[in-house]
N, CA, C and O atoms as a Tinker XYZ file with bonds, in Angstrom:
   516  protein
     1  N     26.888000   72.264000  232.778000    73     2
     2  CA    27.899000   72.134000  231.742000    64     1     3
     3  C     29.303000   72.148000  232.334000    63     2     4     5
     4  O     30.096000   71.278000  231.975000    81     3
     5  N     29.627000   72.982000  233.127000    73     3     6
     6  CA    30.820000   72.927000  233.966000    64     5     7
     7  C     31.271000   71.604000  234.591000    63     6     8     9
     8  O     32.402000   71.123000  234.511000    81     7
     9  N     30.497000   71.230000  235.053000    73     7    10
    10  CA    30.790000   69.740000  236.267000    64     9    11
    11  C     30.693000   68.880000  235.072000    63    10    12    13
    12  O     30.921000   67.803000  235.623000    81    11
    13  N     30.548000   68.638000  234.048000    73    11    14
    14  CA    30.622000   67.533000  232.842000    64    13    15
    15  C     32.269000   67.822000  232.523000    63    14    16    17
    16  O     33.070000   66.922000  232.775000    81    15
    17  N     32.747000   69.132000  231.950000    73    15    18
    18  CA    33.518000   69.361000  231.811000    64    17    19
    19  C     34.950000   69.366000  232.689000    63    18    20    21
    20  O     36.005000   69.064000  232.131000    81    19
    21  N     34.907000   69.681000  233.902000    73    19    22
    22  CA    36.157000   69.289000  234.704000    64    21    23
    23  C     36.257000   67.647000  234.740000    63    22    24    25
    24  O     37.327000   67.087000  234.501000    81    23
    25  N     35.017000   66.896000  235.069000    73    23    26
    26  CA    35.899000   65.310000  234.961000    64    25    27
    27  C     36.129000   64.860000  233.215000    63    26    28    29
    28  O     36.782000   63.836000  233.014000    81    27
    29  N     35.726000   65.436000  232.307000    73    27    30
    30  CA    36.273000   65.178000  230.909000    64    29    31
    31  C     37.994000   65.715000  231.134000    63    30    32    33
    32  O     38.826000   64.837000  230.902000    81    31
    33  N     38.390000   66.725000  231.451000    73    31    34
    34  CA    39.245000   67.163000  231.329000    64    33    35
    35  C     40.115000   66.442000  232.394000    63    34    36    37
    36  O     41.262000   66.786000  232.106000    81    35
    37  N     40.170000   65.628000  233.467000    73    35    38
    38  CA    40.913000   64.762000  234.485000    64    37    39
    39  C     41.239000   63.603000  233.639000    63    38    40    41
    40  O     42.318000   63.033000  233.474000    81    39
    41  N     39.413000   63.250000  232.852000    73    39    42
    42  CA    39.629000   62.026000  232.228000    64    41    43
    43  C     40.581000   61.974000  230.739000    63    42    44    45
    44  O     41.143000   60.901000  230.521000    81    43
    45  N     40.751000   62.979000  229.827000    73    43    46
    46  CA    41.646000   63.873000  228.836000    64    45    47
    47  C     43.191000   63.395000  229.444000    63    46    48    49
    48  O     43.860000   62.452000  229.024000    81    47
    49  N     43.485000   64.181000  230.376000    73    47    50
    50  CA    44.941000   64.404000  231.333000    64    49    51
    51  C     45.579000   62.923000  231.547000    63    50    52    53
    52  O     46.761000   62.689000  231.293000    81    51
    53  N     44.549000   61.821000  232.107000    73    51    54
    54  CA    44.938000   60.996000  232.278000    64    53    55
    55  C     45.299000   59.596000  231.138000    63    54    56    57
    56  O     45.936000   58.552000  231.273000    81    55
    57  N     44.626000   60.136000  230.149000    73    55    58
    58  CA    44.520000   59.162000  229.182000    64    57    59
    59  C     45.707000   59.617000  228.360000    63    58    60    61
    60  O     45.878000   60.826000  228.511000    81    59
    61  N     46.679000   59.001000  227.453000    73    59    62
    62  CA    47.856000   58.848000  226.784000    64    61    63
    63  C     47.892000   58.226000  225.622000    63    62    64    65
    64  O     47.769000   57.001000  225.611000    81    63
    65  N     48.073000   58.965000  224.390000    73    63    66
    66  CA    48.209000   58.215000  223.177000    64    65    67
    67  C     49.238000   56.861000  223.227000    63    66    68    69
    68  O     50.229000   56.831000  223.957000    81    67
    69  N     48.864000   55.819000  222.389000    73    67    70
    70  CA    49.999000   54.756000  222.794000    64    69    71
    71  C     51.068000   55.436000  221.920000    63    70    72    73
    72  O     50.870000   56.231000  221.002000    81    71
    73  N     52.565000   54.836000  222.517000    73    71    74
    74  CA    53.717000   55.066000  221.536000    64    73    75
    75  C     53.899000   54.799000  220.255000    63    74    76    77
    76  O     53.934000   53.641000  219.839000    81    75
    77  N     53.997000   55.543000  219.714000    73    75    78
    78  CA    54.203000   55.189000  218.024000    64    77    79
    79  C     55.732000   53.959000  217.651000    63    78    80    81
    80  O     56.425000   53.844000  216.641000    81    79
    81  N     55.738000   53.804000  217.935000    73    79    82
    82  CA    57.450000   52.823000  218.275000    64    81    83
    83  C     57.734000   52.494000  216.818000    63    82    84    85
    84  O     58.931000   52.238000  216.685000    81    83
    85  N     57.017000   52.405000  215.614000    73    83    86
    86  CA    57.059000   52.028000  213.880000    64    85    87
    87  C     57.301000   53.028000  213.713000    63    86    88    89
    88  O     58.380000   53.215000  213.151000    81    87
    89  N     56.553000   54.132000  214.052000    73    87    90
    90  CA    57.075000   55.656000  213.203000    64    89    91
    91  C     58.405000   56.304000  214.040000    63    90    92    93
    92  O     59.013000   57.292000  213.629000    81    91
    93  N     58.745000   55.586000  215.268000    73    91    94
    94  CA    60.418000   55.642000  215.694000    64    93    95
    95  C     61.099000   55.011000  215.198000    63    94    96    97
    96  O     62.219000   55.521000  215.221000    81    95
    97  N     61.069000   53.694000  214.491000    73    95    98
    98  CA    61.682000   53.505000  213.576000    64    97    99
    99  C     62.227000   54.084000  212.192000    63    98   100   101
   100  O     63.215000   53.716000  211.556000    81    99
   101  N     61.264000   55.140000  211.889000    73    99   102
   102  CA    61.345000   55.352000  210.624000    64   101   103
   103  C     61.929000   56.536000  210.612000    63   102   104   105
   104  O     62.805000   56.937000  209.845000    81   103
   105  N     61.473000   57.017000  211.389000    73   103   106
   106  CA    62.553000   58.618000  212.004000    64   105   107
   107  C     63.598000   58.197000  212.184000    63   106   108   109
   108  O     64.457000   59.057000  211.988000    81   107
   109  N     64.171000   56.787000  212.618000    73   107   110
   110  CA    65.734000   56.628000  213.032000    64   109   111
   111  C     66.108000   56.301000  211.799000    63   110   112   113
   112  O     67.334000   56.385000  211.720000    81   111
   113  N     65.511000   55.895000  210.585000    73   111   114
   114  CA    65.764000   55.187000  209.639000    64   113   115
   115  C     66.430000   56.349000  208.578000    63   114   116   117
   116  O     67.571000   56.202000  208.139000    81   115
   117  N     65.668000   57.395000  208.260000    73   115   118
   118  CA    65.457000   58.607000  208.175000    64   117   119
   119  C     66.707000   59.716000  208.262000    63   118   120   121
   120  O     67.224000   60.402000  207.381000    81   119
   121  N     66.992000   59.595000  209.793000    73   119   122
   122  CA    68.374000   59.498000  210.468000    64   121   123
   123  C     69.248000   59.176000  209.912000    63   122   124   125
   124  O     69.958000   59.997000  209.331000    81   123
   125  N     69.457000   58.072000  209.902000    73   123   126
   126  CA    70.570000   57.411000  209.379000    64   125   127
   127  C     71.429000   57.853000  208.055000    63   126   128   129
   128  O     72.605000   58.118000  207.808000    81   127
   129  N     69.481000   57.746000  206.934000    73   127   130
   130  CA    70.605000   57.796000  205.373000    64   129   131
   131  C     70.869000   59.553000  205.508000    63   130   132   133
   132  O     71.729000   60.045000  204.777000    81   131
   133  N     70.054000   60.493000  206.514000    73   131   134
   134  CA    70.347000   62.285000  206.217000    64   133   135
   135  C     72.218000   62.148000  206.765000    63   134   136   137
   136  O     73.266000   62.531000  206.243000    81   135
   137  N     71.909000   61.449000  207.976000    73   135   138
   138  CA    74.075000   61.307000  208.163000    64   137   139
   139  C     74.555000   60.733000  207.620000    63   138   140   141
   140  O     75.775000   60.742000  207.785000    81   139
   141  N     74.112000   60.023000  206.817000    73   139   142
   142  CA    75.497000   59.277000  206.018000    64   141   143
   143  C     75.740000   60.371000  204.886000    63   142   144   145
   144  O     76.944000   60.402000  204.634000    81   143
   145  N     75.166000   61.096000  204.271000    73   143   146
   146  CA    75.108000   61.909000  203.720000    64   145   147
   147  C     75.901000   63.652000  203.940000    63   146   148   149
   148  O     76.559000   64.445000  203.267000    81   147
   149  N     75.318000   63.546000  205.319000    73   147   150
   150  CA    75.993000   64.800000  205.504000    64   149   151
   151  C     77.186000   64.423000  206.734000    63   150   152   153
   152  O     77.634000   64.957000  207.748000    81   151
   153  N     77.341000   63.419000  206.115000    73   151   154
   154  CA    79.015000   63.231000  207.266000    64   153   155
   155  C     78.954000   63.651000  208.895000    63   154   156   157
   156  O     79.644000   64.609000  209.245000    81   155
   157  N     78.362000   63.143000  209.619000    73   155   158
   158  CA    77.664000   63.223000  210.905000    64   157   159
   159  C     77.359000   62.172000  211.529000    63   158   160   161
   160  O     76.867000   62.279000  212.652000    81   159
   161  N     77.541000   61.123000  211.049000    73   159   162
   162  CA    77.627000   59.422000  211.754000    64   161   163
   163  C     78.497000   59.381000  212.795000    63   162   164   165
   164  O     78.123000   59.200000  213.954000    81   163
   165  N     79.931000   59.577000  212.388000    73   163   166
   166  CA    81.290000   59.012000  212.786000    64   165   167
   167  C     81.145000   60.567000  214.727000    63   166   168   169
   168  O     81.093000   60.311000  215.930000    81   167
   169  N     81.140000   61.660000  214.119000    73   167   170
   170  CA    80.257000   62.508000  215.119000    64   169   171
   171  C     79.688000   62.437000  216.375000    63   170   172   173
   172  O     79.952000   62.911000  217.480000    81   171
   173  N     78.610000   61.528000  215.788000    73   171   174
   174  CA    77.772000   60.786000  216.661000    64   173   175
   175  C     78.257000   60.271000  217.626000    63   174   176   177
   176  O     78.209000   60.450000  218.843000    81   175
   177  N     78.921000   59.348000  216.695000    73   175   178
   178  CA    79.645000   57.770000  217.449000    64   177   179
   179  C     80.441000   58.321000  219.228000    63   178   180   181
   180  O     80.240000   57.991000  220.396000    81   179
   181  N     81.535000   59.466000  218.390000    73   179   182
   182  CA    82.231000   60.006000  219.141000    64   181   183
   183  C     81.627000   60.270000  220.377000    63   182   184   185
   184  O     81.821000   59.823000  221.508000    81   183
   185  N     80.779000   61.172000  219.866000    73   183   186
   186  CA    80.192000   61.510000  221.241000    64   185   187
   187  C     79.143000   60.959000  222.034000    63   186   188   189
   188  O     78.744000   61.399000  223.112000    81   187
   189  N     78.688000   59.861000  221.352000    73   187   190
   190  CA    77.686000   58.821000  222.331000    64   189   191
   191  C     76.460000   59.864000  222.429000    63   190   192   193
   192  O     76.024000   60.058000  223.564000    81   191
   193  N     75.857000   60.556000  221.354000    73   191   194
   194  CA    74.744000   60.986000  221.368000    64   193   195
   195  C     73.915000   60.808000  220.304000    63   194   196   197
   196  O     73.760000   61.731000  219.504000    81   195
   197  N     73.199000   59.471000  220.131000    73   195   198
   198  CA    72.933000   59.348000  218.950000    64   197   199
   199  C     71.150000   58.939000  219.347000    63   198   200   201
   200  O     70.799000   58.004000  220.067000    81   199
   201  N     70.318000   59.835000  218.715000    73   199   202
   202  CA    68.958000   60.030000  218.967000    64   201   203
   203  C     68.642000   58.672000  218.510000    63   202   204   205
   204  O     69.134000   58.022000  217.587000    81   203
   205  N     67.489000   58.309000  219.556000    73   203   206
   206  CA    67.198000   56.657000  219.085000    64   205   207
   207  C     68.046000   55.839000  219.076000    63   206   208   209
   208  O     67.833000   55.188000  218.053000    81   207
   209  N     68.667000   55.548000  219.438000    73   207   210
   210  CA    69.494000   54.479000  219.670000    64   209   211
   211  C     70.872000   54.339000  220.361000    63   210   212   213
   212  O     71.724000   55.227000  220.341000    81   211
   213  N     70.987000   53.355000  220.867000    73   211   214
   214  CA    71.240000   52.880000  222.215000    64   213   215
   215  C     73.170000   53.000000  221.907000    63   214   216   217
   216  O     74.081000   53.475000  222.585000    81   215
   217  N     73.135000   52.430000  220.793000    73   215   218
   218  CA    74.772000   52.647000  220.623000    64   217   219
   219  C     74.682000   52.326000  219.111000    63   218   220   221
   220  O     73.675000   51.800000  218.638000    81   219
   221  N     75.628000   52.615000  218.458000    73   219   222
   222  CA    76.176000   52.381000  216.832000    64   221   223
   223  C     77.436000   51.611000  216.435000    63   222   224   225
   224  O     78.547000   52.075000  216.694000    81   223
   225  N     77.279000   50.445000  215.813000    73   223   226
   226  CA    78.693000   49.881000  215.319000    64   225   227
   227  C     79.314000   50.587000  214.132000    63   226   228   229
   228  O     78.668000   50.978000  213.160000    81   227
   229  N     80.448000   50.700000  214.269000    73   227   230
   230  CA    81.181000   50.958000  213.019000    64   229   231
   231  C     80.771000   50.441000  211.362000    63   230   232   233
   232  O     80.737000   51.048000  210.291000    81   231
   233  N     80.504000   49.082000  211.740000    73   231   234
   234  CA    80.685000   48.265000  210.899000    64   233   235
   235  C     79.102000   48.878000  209.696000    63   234   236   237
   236  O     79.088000   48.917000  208.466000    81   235
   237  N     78.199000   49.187000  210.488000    73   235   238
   238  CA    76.840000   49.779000  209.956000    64   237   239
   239  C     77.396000   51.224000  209.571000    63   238   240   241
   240  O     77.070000   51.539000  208.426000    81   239
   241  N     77.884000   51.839000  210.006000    73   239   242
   242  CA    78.686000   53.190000  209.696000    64   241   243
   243  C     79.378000   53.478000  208.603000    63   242   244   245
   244  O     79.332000   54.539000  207.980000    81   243
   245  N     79.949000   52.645000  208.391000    73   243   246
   246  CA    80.766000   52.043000  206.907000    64   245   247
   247  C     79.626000   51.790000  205.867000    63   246   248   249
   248  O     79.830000   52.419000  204.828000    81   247
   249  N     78.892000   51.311000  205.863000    73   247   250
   250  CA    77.829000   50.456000  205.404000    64   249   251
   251  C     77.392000   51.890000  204.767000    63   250   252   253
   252  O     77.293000   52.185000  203.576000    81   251
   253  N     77.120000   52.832000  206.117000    73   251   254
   254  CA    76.058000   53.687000  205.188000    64   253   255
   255  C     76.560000   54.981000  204.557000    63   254   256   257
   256  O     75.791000   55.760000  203.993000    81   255
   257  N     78.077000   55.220000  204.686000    73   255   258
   258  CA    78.876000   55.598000  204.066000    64   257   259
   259  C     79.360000   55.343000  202.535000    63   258   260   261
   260  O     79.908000   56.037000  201.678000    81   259
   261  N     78.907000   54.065000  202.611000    73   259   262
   262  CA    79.329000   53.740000  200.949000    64   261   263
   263  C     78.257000   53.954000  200.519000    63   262   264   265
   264  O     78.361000   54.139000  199.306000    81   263
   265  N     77.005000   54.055000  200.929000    73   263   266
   266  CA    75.647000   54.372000  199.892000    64   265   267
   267  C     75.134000   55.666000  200.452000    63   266   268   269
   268  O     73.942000   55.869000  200.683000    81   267
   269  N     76.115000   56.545000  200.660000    73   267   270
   270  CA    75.510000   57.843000  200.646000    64   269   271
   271  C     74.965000   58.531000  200.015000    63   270   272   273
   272  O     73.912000   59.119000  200.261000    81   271
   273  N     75.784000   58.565000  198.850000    73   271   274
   274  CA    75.895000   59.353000  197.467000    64   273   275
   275  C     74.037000   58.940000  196.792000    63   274   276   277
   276  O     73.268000   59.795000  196.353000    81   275
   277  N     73.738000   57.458000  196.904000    73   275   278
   278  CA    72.396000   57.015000  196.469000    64   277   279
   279  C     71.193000   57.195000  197.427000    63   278   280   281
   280  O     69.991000   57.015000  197.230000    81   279
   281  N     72.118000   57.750000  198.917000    73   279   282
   282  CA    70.709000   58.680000  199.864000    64   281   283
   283  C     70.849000   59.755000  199.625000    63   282   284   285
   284  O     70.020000   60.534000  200.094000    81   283
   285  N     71.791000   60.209000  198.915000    73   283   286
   286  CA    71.507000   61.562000  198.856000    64   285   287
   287  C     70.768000   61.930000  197.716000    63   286   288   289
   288  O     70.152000   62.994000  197.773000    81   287
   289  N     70.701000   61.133000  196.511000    73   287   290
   290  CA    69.992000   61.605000  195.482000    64   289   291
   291  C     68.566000   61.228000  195.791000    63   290   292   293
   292  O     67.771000   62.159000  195.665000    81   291
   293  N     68.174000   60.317000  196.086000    73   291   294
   294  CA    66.526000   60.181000  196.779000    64   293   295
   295  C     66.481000   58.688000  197.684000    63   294   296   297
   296  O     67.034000   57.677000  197.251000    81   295
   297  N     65.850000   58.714000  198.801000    73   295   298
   298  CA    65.457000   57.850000  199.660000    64   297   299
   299  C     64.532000   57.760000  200.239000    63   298   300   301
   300  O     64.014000   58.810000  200.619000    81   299
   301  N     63.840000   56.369000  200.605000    73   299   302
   302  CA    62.759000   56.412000  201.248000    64   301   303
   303  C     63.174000   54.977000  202.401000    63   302   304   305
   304  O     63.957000   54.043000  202.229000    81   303
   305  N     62.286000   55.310000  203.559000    73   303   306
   306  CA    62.302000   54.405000  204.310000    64   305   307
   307  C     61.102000   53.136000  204.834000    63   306   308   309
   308  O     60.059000   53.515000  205.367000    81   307
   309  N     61.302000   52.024000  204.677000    73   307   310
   310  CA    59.843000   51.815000  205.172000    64   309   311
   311  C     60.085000   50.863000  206.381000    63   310   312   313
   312  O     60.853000   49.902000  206.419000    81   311
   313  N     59.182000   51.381000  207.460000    73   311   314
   314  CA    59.509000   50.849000  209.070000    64   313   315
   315  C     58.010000   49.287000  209.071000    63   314   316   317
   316  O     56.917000   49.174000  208.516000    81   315
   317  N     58.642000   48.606000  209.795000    73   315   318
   318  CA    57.160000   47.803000  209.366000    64   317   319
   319  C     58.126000   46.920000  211.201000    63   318   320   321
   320  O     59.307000   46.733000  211.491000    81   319
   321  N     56.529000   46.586000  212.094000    73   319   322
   322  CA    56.874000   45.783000  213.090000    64   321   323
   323  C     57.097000   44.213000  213.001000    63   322   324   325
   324  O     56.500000   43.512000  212.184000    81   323
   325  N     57.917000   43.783000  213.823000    73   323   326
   326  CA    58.054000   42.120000  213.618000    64   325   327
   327  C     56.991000   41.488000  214.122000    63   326   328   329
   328  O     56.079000   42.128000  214.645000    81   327
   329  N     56.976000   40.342000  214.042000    73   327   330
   330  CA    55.992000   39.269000  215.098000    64   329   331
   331  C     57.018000   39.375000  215.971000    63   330   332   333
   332  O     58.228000   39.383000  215.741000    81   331
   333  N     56.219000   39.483000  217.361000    73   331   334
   334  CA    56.471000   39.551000  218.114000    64   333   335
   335  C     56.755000   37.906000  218.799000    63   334   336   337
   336  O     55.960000   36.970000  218.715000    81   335
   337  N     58.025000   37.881000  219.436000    73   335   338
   338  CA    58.907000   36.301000  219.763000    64   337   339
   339  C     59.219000   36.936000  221.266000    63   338   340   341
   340  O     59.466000   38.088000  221.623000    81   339
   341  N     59.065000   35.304000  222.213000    73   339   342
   342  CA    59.413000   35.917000  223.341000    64   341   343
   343  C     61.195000   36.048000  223.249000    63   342   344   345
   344  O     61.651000   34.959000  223.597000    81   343
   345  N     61.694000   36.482000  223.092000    73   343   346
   346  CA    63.262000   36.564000  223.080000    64   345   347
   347  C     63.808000   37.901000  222.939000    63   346   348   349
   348  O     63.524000   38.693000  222.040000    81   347
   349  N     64.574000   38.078000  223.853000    73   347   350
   350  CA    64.977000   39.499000  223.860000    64   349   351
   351  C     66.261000   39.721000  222.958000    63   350   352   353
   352  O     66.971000   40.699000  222.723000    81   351
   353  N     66.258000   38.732000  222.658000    73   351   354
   354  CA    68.015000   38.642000  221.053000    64   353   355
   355  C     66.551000   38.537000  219.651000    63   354   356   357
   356  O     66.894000   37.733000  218.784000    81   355
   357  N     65.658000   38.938000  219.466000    73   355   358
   358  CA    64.556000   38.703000  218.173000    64   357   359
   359  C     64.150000   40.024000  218.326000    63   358   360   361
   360  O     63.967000   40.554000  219.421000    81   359
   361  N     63.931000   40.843000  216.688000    73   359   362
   362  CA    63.600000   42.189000  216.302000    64   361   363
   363  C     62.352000   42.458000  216.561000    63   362   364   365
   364  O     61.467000   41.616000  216.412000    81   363
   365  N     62.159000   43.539000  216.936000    73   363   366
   366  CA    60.891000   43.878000  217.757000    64   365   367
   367  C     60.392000   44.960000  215.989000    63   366   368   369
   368  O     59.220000   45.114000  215.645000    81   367
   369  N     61.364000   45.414000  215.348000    73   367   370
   370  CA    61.480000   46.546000  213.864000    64   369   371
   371  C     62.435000   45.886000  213.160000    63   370   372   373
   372  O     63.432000   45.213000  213.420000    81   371
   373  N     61.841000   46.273000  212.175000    73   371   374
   374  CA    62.832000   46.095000  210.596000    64   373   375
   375  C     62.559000   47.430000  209.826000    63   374   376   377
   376  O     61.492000   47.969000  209.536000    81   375
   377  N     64.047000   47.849000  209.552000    73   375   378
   378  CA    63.481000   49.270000  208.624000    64   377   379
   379  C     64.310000   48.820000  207.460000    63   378   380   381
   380  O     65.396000   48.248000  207.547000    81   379
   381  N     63.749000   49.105000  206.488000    73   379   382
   382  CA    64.302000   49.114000  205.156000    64   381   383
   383  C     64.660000   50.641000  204.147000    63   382   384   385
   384  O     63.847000   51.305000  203.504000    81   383
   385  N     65.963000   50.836000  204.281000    73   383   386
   386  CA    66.674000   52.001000  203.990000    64   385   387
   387  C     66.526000   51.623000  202.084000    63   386   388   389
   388  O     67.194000   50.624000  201.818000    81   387
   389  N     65.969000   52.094000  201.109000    73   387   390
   390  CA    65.769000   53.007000  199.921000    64   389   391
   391  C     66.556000   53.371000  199.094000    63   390   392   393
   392  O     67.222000   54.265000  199.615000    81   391
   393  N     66.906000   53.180000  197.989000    73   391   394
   394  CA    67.441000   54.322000  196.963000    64   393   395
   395  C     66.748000   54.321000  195.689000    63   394   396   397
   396  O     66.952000   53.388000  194.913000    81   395
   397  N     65.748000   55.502000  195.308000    73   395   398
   398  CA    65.436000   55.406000  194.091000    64   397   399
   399  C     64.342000   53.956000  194.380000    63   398   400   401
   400  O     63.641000   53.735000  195.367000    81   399
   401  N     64.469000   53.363000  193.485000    73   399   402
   402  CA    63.266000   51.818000  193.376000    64   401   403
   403  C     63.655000   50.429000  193.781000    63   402   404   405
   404  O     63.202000   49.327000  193.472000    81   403
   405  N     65.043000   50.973000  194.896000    73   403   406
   406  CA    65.672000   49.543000  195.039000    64   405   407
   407  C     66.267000   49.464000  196.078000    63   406   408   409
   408  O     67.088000   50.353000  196.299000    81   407
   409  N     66.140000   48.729000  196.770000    73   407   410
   410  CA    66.327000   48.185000  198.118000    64   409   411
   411  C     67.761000   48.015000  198.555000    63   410   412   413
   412  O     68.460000   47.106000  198.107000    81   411
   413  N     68.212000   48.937000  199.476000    73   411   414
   414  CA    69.705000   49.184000  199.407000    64   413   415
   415  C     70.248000   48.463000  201.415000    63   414   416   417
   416  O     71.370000   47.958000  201.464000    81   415
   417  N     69.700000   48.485000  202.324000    73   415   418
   418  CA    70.090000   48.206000  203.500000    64   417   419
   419  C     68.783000   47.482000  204.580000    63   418   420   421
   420  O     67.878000   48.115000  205.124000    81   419
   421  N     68.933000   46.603000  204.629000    73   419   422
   422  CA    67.396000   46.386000  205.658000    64   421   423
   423  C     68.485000   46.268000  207.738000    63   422   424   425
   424  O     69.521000   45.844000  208.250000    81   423
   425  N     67.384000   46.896000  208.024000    73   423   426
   426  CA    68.260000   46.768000  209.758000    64   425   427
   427  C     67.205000   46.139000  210.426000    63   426   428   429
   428  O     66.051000   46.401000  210.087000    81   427
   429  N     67.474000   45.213000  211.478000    73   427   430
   430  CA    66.737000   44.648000  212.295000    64   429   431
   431  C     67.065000   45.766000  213.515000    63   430   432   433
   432  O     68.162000   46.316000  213.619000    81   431
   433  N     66.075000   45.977000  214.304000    73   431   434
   434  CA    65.684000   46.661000  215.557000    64   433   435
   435  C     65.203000   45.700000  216.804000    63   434   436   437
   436  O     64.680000   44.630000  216.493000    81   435
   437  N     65.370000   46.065000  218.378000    73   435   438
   438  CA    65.060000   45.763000  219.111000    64   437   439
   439  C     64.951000   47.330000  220.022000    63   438   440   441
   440  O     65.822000   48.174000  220.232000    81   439
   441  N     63.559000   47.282000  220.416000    73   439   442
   442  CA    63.595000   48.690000  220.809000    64   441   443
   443  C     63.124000   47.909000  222.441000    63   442   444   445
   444  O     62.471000   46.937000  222.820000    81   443
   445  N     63.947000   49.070000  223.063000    73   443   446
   446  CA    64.005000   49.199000  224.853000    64   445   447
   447  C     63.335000   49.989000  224.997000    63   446   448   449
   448  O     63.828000   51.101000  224.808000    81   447
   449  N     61.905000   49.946000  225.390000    73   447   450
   450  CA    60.872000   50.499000  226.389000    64   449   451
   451  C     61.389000   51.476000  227.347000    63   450   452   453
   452  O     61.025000   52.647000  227.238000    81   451
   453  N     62.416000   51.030000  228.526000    73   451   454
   454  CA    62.703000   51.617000  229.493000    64   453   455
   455  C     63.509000   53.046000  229.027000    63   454   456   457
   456  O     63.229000   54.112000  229.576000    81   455
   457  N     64.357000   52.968000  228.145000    73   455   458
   458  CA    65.008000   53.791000  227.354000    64   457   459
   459  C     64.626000   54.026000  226.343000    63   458   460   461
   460  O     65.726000   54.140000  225.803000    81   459
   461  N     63.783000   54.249000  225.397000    73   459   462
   462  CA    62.780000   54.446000  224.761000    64   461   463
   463  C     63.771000   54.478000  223.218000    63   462   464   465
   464  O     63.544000   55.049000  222.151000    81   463
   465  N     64.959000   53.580000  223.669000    73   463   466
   466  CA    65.825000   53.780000  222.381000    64   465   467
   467  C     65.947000   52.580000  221.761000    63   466   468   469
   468  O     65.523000   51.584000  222.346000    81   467
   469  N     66.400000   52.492000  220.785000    73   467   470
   470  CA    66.667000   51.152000  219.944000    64   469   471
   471  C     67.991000   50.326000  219.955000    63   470   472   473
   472  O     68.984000   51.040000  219.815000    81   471
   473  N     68.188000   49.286000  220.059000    73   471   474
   474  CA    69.376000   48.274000  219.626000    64   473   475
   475  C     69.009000   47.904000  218.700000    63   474   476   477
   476  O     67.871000   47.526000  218.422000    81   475
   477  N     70.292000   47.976000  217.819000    73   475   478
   478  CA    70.576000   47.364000  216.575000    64   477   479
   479  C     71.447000   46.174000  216.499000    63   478   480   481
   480  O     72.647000   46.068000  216.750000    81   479
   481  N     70.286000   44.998000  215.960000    73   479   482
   482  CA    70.747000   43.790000  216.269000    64   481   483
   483  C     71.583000   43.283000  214.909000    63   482   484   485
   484  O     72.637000   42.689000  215.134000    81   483
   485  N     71.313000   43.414000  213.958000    73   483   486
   486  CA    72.406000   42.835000  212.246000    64   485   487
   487  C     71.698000   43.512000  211.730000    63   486   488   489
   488  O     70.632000   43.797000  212.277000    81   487
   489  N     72.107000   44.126000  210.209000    73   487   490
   490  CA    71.967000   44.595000  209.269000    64   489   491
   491  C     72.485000   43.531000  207.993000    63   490   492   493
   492  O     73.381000   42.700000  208.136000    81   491
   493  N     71.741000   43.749000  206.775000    73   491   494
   494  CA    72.234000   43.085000  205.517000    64   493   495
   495  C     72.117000   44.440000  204.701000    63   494   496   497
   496  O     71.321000   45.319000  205.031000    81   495
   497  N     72.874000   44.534000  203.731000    73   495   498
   498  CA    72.953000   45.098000  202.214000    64   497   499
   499  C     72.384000   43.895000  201.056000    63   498   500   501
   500  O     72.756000   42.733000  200.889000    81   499
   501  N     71.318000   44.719000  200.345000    73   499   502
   502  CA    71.136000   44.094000  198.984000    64   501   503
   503  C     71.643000   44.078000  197.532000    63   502   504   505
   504  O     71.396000   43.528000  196.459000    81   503
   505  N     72.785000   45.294000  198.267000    73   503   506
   506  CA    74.254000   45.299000  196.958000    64   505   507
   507  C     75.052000   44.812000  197.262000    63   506   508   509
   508  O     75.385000   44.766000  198.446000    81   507
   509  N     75.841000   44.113000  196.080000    73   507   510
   510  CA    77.055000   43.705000  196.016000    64   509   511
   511  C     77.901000   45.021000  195.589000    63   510   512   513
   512  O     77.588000   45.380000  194.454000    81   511
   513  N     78.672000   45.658000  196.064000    73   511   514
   514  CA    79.606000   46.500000  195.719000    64   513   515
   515  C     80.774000   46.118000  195.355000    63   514   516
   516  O     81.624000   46.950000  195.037000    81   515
């Protein structure tokens, strides 16, 4: 029973769940509308420490500043992967940011392997404000 058990346990050690890289999306997604909310974006920016992702534009910052108030009363996120295109300018994620029953921000993603963080390639709003 012993000698079964030490090469299970080499073979255990060596083996690695694959990366969840959709449910990193959704955690960054997640992210996003809890700071726009609690005023912690702009923060971020400053200090170039922003979990998951690689850098932040203003311009998305703004964005999720004006629909705070509708993440803060309820949100949901849903992360879903692209087809995959050989092109490194084409979204590897799309997360779609929530309010209530209606579709308030969709972000395209390109996530870096090596850095295990995301670029954010365009964003749209489905409000007119």
């Amino acid at each position: 029973m012993r000698i079964l058990f030490i090469p299970l346990l080499f073979l255990a050690m060596g083996c690695s769940a694959p990366e969840d890289i959709t449910g990193k999306a959704r955690d960054l997604g997640i992210f996003l509308c809890e700071s726009s909310f609690t005023n912690t974006l702009s923060e971020l920016v400053s200090n170039q420490n922003i979990p998951l992702l690689v850098e932040i534009d203003t311009n998305i910052i703004s964005e999720l500043y004006k629909y705070s108030e509708e993440f803060w009363q309820d949100y949901a996120v849903v992360a879903y992967e692209e087809e995959s295109r050989p092109s490194n300018s084409a979204p590897s994620h799309t997360i779609l940011l929530k309010s209530k029953d209606r579709d308030i921000l969709s972000i395209h993603l390109r996530y870096d392997p090596s850095l295990k963080k995301f670029y954010i390639l365009n964003f749209f709003s489905f409000l007119d404000y």
